[in-house]
N, C-alpha and C positions, 0 to 999 in steps of 0.2 A: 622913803617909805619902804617898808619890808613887809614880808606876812610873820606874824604874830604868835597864828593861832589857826592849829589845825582840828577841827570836832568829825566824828565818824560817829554817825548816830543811824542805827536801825531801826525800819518803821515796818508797820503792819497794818493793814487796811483791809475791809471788804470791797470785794470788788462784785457789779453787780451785773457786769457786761460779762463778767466768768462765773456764773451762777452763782452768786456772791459767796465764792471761795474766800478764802484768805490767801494775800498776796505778800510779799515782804521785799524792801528795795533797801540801799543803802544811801541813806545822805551824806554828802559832804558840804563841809560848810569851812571855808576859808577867812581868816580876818586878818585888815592889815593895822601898822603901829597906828595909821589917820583912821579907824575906825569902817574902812570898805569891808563890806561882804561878796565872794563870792560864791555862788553854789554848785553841788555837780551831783551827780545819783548814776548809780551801778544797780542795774537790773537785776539784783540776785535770785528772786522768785522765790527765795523758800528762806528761812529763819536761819537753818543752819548755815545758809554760804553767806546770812546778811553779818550773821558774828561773825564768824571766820573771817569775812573780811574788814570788817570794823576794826577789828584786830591787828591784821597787816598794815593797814594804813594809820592805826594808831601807831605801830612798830616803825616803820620809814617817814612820820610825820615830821622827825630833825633833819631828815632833806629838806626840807620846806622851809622850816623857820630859820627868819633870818634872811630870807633872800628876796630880793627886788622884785616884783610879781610880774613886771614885765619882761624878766629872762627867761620866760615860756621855754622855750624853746632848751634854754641850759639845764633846766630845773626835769624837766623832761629825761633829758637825755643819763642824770643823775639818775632819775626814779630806774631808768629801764636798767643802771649796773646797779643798782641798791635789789633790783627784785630779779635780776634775768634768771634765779635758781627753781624760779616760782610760779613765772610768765612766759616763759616760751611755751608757744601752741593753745597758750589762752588758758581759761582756769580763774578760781579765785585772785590771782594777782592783775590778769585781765581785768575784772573788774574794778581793783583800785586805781589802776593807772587810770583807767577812764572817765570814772571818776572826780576824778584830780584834774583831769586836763580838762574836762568842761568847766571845772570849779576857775581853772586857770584862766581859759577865755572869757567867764564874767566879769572876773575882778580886772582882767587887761579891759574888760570893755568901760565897766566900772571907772576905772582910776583914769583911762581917757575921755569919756564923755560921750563915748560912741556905741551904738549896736554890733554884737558880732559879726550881724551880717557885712558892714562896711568892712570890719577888719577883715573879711574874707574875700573882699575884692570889692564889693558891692553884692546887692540882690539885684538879678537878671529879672524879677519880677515881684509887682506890689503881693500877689496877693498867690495860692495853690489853690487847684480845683480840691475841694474833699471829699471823699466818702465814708460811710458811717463801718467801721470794722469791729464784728462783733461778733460772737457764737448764739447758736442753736440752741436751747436747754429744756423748752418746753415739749411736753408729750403730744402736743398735737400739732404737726407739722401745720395746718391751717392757721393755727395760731401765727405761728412761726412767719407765714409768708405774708399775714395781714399786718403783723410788726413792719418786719423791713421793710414791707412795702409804704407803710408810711413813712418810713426814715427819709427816703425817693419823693413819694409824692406830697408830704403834708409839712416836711423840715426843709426839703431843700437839698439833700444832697443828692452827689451829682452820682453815686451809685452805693453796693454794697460790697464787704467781703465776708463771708461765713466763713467762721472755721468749725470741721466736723471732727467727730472725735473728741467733744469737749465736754465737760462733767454735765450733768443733768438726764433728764428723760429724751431727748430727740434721737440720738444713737442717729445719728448723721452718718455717713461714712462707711455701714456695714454692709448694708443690703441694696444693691446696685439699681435693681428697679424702681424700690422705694426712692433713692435719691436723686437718680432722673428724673424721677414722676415731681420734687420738690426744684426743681432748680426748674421744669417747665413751667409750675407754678410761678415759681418767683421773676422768671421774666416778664409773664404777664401781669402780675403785679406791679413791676419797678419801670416798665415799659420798655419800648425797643430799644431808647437813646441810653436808657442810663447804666453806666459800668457796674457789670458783675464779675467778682473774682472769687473761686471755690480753693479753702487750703485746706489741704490734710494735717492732723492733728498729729501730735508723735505718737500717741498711743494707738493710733492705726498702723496694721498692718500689711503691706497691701504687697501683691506680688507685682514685677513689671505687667504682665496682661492685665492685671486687676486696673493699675494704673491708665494701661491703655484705654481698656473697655469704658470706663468712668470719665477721663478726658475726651475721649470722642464723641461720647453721646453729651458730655455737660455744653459741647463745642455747639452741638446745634441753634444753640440757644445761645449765641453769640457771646462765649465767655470771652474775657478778657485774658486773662491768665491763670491758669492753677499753678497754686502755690505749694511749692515743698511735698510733690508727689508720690516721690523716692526718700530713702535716707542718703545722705548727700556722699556719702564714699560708692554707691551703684552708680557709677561715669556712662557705663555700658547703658545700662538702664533707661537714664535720661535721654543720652542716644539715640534710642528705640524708638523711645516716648515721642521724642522731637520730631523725628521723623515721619511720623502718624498721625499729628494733628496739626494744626492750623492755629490754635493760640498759641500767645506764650507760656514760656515755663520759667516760675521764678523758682529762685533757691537761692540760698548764702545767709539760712535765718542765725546758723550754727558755727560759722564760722568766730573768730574769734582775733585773728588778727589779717596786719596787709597781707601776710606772705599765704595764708589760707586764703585767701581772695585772688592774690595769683594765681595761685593753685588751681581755684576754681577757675576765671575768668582764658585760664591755658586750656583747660578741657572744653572750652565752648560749649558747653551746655545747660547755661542760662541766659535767660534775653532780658530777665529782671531779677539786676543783683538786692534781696534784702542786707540793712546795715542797719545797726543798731548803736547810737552812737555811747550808752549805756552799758554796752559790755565790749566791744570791738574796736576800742583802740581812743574814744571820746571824740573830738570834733576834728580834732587833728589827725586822727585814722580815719576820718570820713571823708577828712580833703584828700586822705591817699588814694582811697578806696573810687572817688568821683572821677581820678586822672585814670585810671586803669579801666573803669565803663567805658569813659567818654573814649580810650583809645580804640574799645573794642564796639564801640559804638552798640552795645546797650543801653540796658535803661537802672535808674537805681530810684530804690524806695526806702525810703528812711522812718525804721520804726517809731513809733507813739502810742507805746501800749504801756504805759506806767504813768510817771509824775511829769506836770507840766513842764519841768525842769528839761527831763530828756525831750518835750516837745519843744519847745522853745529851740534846742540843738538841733531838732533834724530840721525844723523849718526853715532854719538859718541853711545848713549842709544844703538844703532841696532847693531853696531858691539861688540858691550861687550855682546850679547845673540846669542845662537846658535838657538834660537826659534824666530830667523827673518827671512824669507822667501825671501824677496827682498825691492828695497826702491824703492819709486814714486818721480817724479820729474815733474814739468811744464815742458814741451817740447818748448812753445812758451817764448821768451825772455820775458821778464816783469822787471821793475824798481826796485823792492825789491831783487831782483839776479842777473841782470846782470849790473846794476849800483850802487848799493847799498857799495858794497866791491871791493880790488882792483881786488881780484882773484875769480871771479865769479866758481861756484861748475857746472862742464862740465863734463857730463857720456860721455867715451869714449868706445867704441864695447861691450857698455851695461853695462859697470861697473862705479860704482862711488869709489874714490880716501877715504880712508878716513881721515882726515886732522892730518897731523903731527904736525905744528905750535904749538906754546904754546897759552894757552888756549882753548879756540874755532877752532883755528887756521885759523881766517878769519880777515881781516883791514878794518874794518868801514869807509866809507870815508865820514868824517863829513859834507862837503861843499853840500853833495845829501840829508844827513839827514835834512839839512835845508830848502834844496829847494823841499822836501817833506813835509815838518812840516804842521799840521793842525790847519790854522788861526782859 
């Protein structure tokens, strides 16, 4: 058996959990000489890096064909000299390898009969606690807090994450009383037990005090972690930051490969490393990225903010580490989850399933990938 056939196909979707922005990822779709599929997806987020890199991976696709699908590991090491002019420090080639190596792990899981997760050692546990991870967009912060507070009390999940600074009317993130005044709200809403976690958006700009004042006071209200405070090269910053409050502090949403994770994880100045297995290296950069937490005995979170595809990967990464905390989930249905596969990934009384199937354990349903596709 060999693979065949290699397709890089760009999609585009609204997304309704981002003020139904327009969003764009990169599929990959692997097939072997017997007819196996595997899939993989690169988080590009915007049209232009989703061609640019459909592109690359159409261009190094003759690595691939021809080759035994279970030499992961050789096929790999091929891709990283066919693109190293391209991929070092991450970037558009980042995103193809990654790509490709989740495409890799379906079709290894595929052609054996088995879940990722087995090939990853096993799952250390059936099932993740979840939380509903979503932004702000409406103009009336009341709104806002009678939302997620239903997400907590009438869905079942076991907390929230707002991210501020996100398109729409709420303007989260600017005015420091105002957003005190919403994060006390929203405890009282989501109750004392359930986890809240406050991120800064990129497009805020926040000084290290800004940061401080805003972390201290969201503290009161028994935050969990604020997310991505600082821009991740301020070391000093985070520093300060840690220093001054009592929750955690995640970061590493930006990183891009292991050796930026070093990087990071040598400055000690995150307690929750975000990973992305979509742009940062695929499943195989996330078992690096899990040895380098678990030494520094953090905690790591594995994104799910795109296609079922990448969910399906982090769930697998999350449950092979006892240094996962819990998983995030859009709470609002969207195209890349709930029509994307036939068995859409549904947290039920706060817990998410973790998929048995072989491979991925999830069924592309190719007729949605087309009528996604980016003209």
């Amino acid at each position: 058996m060999t693979i065949v056939r290699v397709d890089a196909i760009p999609v585009a979707y609204t997304e309704p959990n981002d003020c139904g922005s327009t969003r764009s990822l990169l599929l990959c779709r692997l097939e072997t000489s017997d007819g196996v599929v595997g899939w993989g997806e690169a988080i590009t987020q915007f049209p232009e890096a989703s061609r640019s890199a459909a592109v690359l991976m159409e261009g190094i696709a003759d690595t691939l064909i021809g080759r035994d699908p279970l030499d992961h590991l050789a096929i790999l090491a091929d891709l990283h000299k066919r693109s190293w002019w391209y991929t070092y420090g991450g970037g558009i080639g980042a995103f193809v390898v990654s790509a490709l190596d989740i495409a890799l792990w379906d079709l290894r899981g595929k052609v054996l009969g088995v879940p990722v997760s087995t090939l990853l050692g096993g799952a250390l546990r059936r099932e993740l606690p979840v939380i509903a991870s979503t932004h702000a967009f409406n103009a009336s912060l009341d709104f806002e807090v009678q939302r997620h507070g239903a997400y907590v009390k009438n869905d079942g999940y076991k907390g929230i994450k707002i991210g501020m600074g996100k398109r729409g009317e709420a303007h989260l993130g600017y005015e420091i009383a105002r957003d005190v005044a919403f994060v006390a709200d929203l405890r009282e809403a989501i109750g004392p037990d359930a986890i809240l976690i406050m991120d800064r958006g990129q497009s805020l700009v926040w000084s290290v005090a800004d940061a401080i004042r805003r972390t201290r006071a969201f503290d009161e209200y028994q935050l969990a972690w604020m997310e991505e405070p600082l821009e991740p090269y301020d070391v000093e910053g985070f520093r300060r930051l840690r220093s001054q409050v009592t929750c955690l502090i995640g970061t590493g949403e930006r990183e891009f490969t292991v050796r930026g994770y070093q990087r990071l994880l040598g400055e000690g100045i995150s307690d929750v490393v975000g990973f992305d297995p979509a742009r940062a290296g695929g499943i195989t950069g996330g078992l690096e990225v899990i040895k380098l937490v678990e030494a520094a005995n953090v905690w790591f979170n594995a994104h799910a903010w795109s296609s079922a595809i990448t969910t399906a990967a982090s769930i697998a990464l999350s449950a092979s580490t006892s240094r996962c905390l819990l998983f995030e989930m859009k709470p609002l249905a969207n195209p890349m989850q709930n029509e994307l596969v036939t068995s859409p990934f549904v947290q039920r009384d706060g817990f998410m399933e973790v998929p048995t199937g072989p491979g991925l354990g999830i069924e592309v349903i190719e007729s949605v990938v087309e009528h996604y596709r980016l003209r």
